[in-house]
C-alpha positions in Angstrom: 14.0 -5.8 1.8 11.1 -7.8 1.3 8.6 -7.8 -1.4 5.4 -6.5 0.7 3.2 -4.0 0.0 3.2 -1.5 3.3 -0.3 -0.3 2.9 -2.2 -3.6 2.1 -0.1 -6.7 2.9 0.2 -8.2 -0.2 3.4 -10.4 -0.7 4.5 -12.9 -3.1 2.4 -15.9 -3.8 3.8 -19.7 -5.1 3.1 -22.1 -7.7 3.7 -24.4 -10.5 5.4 -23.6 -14.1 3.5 -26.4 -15.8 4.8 -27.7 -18.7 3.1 -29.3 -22.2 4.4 -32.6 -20.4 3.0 -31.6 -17.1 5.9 -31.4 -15.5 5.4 -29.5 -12.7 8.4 -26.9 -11.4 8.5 -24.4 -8.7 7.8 -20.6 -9.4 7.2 -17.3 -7.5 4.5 -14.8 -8.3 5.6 -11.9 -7.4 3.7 -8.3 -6.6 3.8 -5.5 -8.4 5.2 -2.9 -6.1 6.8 0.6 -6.7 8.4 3.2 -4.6 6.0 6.6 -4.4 6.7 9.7 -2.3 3.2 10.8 -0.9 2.3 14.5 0.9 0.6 14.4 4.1 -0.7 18.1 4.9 -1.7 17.6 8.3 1.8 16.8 9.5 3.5 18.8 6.8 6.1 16.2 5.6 6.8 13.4 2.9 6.4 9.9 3.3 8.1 6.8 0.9 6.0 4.0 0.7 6.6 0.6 -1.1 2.9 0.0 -2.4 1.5 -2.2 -4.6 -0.6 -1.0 -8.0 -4.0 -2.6 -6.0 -2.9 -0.3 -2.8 -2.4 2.8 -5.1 -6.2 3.0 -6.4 -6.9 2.9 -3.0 -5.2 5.9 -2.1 -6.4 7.5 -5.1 -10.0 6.6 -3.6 -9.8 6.8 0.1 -6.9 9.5 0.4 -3.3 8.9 1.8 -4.4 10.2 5.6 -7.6 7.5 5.6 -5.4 4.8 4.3 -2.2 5.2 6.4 -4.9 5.5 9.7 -6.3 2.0 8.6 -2.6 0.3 8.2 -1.7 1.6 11.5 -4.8 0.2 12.9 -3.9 -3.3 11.3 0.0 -3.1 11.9 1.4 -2.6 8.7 2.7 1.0 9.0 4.2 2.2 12.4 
C-alpha cells in the first residue's frame, strides 16, 4: 500500500539530510497517516479510511458526508 492520504492527496515529499559538512544525502518525508473507522448515517454503514492528521481536522470541520462528496468529485475516493 502506498503512503497517500485518501481524502486529501497528500503523499510523501523528498529531500536532503544535510550534514555539519554539507554533505548532502537522500531522505523521504513521509505523511502522517492513520487508519480511522468513520459512520456515515445516510447509508447506514462504516467506512476505513487511510487519512492524514491535516485531512482529519477537516472532517472534524466539514463532516465525513461533505468531505467524502468533495474526494469523489476530485477522484480520490471511488
Amino acid at each position: 500500500m502506498s503512503k497517500v492520504c485518501e481524502i486529501t492527496g497528500k503523499r510523501a515529499m523528498f529531500g536532503n539530510n544535510v550534514s555539519f559538512s554539507i554533505n548532502k544525502t537522500k531522505r523521504r518525508f513521509n505523511v502522517n497517516l492513520s487508519k480511522k473507522r468513520f459512520y456515515l448515517p445516510e447509508e447506514d454503514r462504516w467506512v476505513t479510511l487511510k487519512v492524514s492528521a491535516k485531512a482529519l481536522k477537516i472532517i472534524n470541520k466539514k463532516g465525513i458526508s461533505a468531505v467524502l462528496k468533495d474526494a469523489k468529485a476530485e477522484g480520490l475516493v471511488k
